[in-house]
C-alpha positions as CSV (number, residue, x, y, z in Angstrom):
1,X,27.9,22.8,25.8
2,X,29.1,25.3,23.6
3,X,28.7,23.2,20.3
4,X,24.6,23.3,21.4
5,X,24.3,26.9,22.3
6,X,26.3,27.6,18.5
7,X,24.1,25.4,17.3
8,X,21.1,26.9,18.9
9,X,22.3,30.0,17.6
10,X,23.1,29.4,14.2
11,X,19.2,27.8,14.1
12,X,17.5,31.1,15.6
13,X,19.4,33.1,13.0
14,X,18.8,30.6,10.3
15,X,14.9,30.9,11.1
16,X,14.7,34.8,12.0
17,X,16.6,35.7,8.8
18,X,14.1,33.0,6.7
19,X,11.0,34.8,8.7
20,X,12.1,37.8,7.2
21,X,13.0,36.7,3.6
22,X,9.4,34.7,3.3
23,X,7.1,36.7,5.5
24,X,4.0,35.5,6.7
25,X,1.2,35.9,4.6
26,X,-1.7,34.2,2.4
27,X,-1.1,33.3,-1.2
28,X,-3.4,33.5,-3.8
29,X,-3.3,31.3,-7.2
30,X,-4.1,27.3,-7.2
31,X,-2.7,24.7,-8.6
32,X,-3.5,20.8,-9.9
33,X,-1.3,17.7,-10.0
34,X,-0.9,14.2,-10.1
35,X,-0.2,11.7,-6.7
36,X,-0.8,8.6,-4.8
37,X,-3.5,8.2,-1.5
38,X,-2.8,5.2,0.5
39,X,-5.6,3.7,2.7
40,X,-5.0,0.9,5.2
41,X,-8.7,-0.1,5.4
42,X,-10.1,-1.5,8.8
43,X,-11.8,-4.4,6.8
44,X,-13.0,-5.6,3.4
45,X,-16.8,-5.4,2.5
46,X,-17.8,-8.2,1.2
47,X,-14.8,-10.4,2.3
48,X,-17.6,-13.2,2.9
49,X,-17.7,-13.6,-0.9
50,X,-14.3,-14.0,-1.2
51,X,-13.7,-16.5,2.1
52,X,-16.6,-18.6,0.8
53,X,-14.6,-19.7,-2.9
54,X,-11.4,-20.5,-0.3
55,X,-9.4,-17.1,-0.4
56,X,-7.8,-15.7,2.2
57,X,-9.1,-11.8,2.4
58,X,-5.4,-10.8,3.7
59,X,-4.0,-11.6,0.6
60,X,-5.6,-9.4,-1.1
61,X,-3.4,-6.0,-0.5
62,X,-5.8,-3.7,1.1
63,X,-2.9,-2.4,3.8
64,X,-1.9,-0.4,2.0
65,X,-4.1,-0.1,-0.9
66,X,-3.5,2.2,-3.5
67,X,-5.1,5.3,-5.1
68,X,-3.9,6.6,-8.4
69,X,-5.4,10.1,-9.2
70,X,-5.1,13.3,-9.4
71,X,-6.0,16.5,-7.3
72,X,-6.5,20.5,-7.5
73,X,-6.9,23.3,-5.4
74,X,-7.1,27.4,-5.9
75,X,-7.2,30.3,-3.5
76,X,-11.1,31.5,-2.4
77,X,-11.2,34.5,0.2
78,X,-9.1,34.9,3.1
79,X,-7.6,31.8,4.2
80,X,-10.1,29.6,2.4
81,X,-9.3,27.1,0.0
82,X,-11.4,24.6,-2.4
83,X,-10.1,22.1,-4.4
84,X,-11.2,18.3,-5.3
85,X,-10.1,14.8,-6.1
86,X,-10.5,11.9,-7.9
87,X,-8.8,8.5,-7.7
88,X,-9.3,4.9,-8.6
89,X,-7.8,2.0,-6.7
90,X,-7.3,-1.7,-7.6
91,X,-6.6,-5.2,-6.0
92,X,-6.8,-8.5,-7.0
93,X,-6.8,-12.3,-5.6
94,X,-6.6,-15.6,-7.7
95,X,-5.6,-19.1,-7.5
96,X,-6.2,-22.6,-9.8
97,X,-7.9,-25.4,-8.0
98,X,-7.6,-28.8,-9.4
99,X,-11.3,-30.6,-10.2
100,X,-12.0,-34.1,-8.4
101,X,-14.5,-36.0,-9.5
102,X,-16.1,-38.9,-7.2
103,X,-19.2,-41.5,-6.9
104,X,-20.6,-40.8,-3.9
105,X,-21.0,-44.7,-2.3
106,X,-23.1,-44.3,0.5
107,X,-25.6,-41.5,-0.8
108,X,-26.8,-38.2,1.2
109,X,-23.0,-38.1,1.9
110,X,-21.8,-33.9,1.4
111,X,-17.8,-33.9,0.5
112,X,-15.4,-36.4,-0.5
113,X,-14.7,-39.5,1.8
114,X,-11.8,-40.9,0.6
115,X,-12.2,-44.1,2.5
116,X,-15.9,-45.0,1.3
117,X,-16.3,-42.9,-2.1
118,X,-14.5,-43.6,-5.4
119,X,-12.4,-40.9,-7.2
120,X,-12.1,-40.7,-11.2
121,X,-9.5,-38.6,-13.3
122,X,-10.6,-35.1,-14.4
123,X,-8.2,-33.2,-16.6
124,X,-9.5,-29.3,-16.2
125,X,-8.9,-27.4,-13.7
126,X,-11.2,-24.3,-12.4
127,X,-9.3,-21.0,-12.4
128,X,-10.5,-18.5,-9.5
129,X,-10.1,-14.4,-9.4
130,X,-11.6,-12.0,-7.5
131,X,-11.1,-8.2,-8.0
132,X,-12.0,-5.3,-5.8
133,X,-11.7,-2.0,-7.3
134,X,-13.0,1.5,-5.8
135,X,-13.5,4.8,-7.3
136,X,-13.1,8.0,-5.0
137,X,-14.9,11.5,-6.6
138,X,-15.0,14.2,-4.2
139,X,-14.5,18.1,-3.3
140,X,-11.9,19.6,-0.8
141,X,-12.2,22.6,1.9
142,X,-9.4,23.6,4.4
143,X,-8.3,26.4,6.4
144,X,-4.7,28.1,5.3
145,X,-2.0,28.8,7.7
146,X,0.7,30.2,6.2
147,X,4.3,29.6,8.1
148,X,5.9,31.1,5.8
149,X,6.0,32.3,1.6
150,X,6.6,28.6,1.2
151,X,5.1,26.8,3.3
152,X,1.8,26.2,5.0
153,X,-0.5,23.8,6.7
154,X,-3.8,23.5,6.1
155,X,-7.0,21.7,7.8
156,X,-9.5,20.4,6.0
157,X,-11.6,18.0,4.8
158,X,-12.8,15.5,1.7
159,X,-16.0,15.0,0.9
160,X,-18.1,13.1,-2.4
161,X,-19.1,9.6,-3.2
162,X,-17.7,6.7,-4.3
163,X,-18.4,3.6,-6.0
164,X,-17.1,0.4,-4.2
165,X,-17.3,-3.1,-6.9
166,X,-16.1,-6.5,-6.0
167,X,-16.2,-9.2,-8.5
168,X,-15.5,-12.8,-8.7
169,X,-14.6,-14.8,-12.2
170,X,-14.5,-18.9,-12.7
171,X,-13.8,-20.8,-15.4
172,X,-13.5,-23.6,-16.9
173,X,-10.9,-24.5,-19.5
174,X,-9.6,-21.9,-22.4
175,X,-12.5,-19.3,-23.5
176,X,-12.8,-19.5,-26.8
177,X,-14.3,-15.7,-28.8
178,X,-16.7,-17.3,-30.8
179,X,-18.4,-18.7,-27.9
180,X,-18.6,-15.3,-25.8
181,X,-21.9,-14.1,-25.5
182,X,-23.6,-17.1,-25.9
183,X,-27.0,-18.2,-24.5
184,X,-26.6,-20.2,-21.4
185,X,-30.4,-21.1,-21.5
186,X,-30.4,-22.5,-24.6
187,X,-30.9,-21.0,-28.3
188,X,-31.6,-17.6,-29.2
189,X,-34.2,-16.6,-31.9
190,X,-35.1,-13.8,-32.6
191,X,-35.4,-10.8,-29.9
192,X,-36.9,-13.0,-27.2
193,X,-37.1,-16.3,-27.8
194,X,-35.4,-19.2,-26.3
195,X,-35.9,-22.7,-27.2
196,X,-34.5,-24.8,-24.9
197,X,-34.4,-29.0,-26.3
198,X,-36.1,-31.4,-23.7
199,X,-36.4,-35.6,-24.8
200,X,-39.8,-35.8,-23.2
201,X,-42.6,-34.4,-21.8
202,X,-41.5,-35.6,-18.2
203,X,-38.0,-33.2,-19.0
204,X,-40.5,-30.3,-20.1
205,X,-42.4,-30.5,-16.8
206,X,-39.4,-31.0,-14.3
207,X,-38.0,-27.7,-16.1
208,X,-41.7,-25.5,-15.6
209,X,-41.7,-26.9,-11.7
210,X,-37.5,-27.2,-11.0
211,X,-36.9,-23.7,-13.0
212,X,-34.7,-23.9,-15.8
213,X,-31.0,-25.0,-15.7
214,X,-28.0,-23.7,-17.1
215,X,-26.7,-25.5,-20.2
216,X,-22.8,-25.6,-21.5
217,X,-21.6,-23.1,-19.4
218,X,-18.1,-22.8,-18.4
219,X,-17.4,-19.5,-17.1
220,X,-19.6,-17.1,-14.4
221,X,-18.9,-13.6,-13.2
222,X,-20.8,-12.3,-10.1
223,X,-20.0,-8.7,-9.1
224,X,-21.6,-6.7,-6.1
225,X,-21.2,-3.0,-6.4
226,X,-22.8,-0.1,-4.0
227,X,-22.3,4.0,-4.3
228,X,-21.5,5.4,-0.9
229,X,-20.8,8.8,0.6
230,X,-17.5,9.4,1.5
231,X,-15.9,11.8,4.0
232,X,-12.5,12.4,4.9
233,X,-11.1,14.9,7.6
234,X,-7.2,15.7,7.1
235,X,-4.2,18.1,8.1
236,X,-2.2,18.6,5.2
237,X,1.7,20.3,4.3
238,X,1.9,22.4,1.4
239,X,5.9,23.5,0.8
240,X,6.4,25.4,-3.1
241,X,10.3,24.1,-3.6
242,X,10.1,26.2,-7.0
243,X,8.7,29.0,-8.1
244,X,5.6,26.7,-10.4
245,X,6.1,23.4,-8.7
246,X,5.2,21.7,-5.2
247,X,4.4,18.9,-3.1
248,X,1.7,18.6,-0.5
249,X,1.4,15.6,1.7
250,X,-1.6,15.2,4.1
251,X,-2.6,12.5,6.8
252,X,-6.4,11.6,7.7
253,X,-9.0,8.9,8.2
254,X,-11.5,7.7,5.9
255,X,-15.0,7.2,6.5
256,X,-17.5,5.9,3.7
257,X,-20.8,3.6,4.6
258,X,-22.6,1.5,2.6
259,X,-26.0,1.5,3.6
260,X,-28.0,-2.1,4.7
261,X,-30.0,-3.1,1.5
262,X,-28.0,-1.0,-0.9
263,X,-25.8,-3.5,-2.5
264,X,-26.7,-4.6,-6.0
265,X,-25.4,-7.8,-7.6
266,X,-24.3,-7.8,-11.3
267,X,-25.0,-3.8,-11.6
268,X,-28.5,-4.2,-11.5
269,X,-30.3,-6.5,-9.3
270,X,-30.7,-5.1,-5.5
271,X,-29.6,-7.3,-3.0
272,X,-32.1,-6.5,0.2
273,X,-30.8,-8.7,2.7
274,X,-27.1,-6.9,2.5
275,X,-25.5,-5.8,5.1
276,X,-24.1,-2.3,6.5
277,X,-20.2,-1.6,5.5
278,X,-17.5,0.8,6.0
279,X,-15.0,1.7,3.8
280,X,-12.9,3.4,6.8
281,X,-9.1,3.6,7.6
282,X,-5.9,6.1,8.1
283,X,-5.2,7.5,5.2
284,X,-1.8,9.2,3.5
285,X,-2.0,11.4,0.4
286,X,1.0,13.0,-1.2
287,X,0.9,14.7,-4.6
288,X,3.2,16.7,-6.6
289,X,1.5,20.1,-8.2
290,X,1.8,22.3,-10.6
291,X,0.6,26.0,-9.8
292,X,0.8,28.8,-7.1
């Protein structure tokens, strides 16, 4: 009992004497640094993509995923404070499946039957990624408290726009540079001419009422990308361990909503029919600065 109240004691004295050496009061100055945001988000958009080429969505490390960026902040009037962010996060998923082909026996049949159809030897393989990357661009507000010289809290709150991509490359066998860029309609001439080679007229007219086909193509990308708006409440620790250095850790939850329609497939192309996604989770940002 006596070891708690010393204790107690030597605490109180510690903390009255430390009241005393750092009063209470608001700073003035700003500072900028370099840190890491983790987001654990509630759910992938587009994980539908990504489930219908046979990946497993978990896999993909989005709890955590990881922000590398950079933020700032400087003293406005009073208590107020304004500052901003900018980070960029990455993931990525990928696997090799092996290519079986098969002479479908009965006909109509969708799939292999191993018991009716007949399998043949097929030496490439089809390599698989997909890539998720988002880009975070936004302004900061919070409300100082000061505790004391060194240390504060603050609540406030993030707010910009982000740009949310997810991409999926296949492929077939070793890309080769000289065949990059390549027509996959047939051959170029000119600005806007492509003749495409047909045996007869019957090929010609399948082609105007099929559509044309792709021709010697052994690779595809597909990306869908959306902006959204992005807010972010926090509370947030601000301790100055030296006289020009820092660190300020804050704990949130992030909301950003991509609208219904507002996809766009390969940058450019909107996708109507698209659904309505969050990019929303807790989040954790921690950042060493340089500053006041």
């Amino acid at each position: 009992m006596k070891k708690i109240l010393l204790l107690s004691q030597i605490l109180y004295s510690s903390l009255f004497a430390q009241g005393n050496v750092y009063p209470v009061e608001t700073s003035y100055g700003g500072g900028i640094g370099f840190g890491n945001m983790y987001m654990i988000l509630n759910e992938v958009p587009g994980a539908s993509v990504l489930d219908s080429i046979g990946f497993n969505v978990d896999d993909l490390q989005t709890r955590p995923l990881v922000f590398y960026g950079g933020e700032g902040f400087a003293q406005m009037i009073g208590p107020w404070r304004l500052g901003g962010y900018a980070g960029i996060s990455s993931a990525q998923i990928s696997n090799v499946y092996d290519i079986q082909l098969y002479k479908n026996e009965v006909g109509g049949g969708v799939g292999y039957d191993p018991g009716v159809d007949t399998p043949y030897p097929f030496n490439d393989n089809l390599s698989v990624k997909g890539k998720l990357n988002i880009l975070l661009g936004a302004m900061t507000a919070e409300y100082v408290f000061p505790i004391y010289r060194d240390l504060e809290v603050m609540a406030g709150a993030l707010m910009g726009l982000g740009s949310y991509n997810l991409s999926v490359d296949q492929h077939i066998g070793t890309p080769k540079w000289n065949d990059i860029g390549k027509s996959k309609y047939g051959y170029l001439s000119g600005d806007s001419i492509v003749y495409v080679r047909v045996d007869s007229q019957a090929d010609a007219d399948d082609i105007r009422n099929e559509g044309l086909k792709l021709t010697h193509v052994n690779e595809s990308m597909t990306e869908i990308s959306s902006l959204f708006f992005n807010f972010q409440p926090y509370v947030a620790v601000k301790w100055q361990f030296l006289d020009r250095m820092g660190l300020r850790m804050s704990a949130g939850f992030n909301r950003g909503t991509i609208g219904a329609g507002r996809w766009r497939l390969n940058g450019n192309v909107p996708i109507n029919d698209s659904p309505e996604a969050s990019i929303s989770g807790f989040t954790v940002r921690t950042v060493i600065y340089f500053g006041l």
